[in-house]
N, C-alpha and C positions, 0 to 999 in steps of 0.2 A: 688637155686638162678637162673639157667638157664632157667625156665618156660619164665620169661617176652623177653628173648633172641630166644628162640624156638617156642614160638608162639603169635600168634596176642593177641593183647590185646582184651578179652571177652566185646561182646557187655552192654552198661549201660545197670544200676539194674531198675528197676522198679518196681509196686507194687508187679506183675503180676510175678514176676522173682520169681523162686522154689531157696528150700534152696540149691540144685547142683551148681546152678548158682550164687547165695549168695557166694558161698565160694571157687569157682572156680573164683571170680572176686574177693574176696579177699585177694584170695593167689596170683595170678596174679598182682593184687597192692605193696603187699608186696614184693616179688619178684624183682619186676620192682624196687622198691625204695631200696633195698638191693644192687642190681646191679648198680645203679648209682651209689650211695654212696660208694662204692667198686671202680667202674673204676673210680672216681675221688681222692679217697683219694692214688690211684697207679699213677696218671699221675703228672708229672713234672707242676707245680705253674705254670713256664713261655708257659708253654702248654693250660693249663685249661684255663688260660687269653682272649687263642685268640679264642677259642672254644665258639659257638653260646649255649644260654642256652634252653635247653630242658628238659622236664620229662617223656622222653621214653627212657627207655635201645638202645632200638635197633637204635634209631636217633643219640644219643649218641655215641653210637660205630662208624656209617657212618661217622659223623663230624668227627671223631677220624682220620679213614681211609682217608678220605679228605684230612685233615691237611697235614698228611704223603704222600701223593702221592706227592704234592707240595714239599714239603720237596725232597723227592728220585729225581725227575726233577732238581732239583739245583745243587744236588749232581753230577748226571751226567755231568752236562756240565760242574763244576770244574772239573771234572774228566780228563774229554775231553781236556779241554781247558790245562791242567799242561801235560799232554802227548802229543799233540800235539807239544805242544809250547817249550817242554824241549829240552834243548843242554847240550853237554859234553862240561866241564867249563874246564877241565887239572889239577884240585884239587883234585880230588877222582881219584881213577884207570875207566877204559873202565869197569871194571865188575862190581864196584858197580852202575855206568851209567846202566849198562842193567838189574842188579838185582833191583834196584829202578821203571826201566821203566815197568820191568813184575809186582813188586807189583802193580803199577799204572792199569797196565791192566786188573792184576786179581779183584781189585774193580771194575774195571768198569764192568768186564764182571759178577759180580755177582749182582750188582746193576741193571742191562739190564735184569736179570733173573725174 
């Protein structure tokens, strides 16, 4: 399944095209259509929705990668913004205050990674 993932997709058939290239384009096809079909039947419904339609693996995956960047950016600045913006209320103790604030910090700084 990995063929249509690691390489270009083989130039169209033609009359003129030897049976190597016959069957190296159509495993290549096959491939390509296995691997869609695969990363979409793995991704989240409400995911697949916002995703542009394509029938290349590898355009595929980039849209994927895409999405998710947008995604990680959002995340951060909630991140940000609830660290920032936190106060000690006098209802919890000072340590769960600062135990709270390091988890706060330790997503963000793996999130920045």
């Amino acid at each position: 399944m990995d063929q249509a993932l690691g390489s270009k997709k083989p130039s169209a058939l033609t009359d003129t095209s030897s049976a190597e290239e016959n069957a190296l384009y159509k495993a290549w096809e096959k491939s390509n259509r296995l691997s869609i079909m695969f990363m979409r039947m793995t991704i989240a419904n409400n995911i697949k929705t916002t995703l542009p339609k394509t029938n290349n693996a590898k355009e595929f995956l980039s849209n994927v990668e895409n999405r998710f960047k947008t995604v990680d950016k959002s995340l951060v600045e909630t991140l940000m913004a609830k660290l920032t913006t936190m106060k000690f209320d006098g209802k919890h103790g000072i340590q769960e205050h600062a135990i709270e604030m390091t988890n706060l910090a330790a997503q963000l700084k793996d999130e920045c990674v």
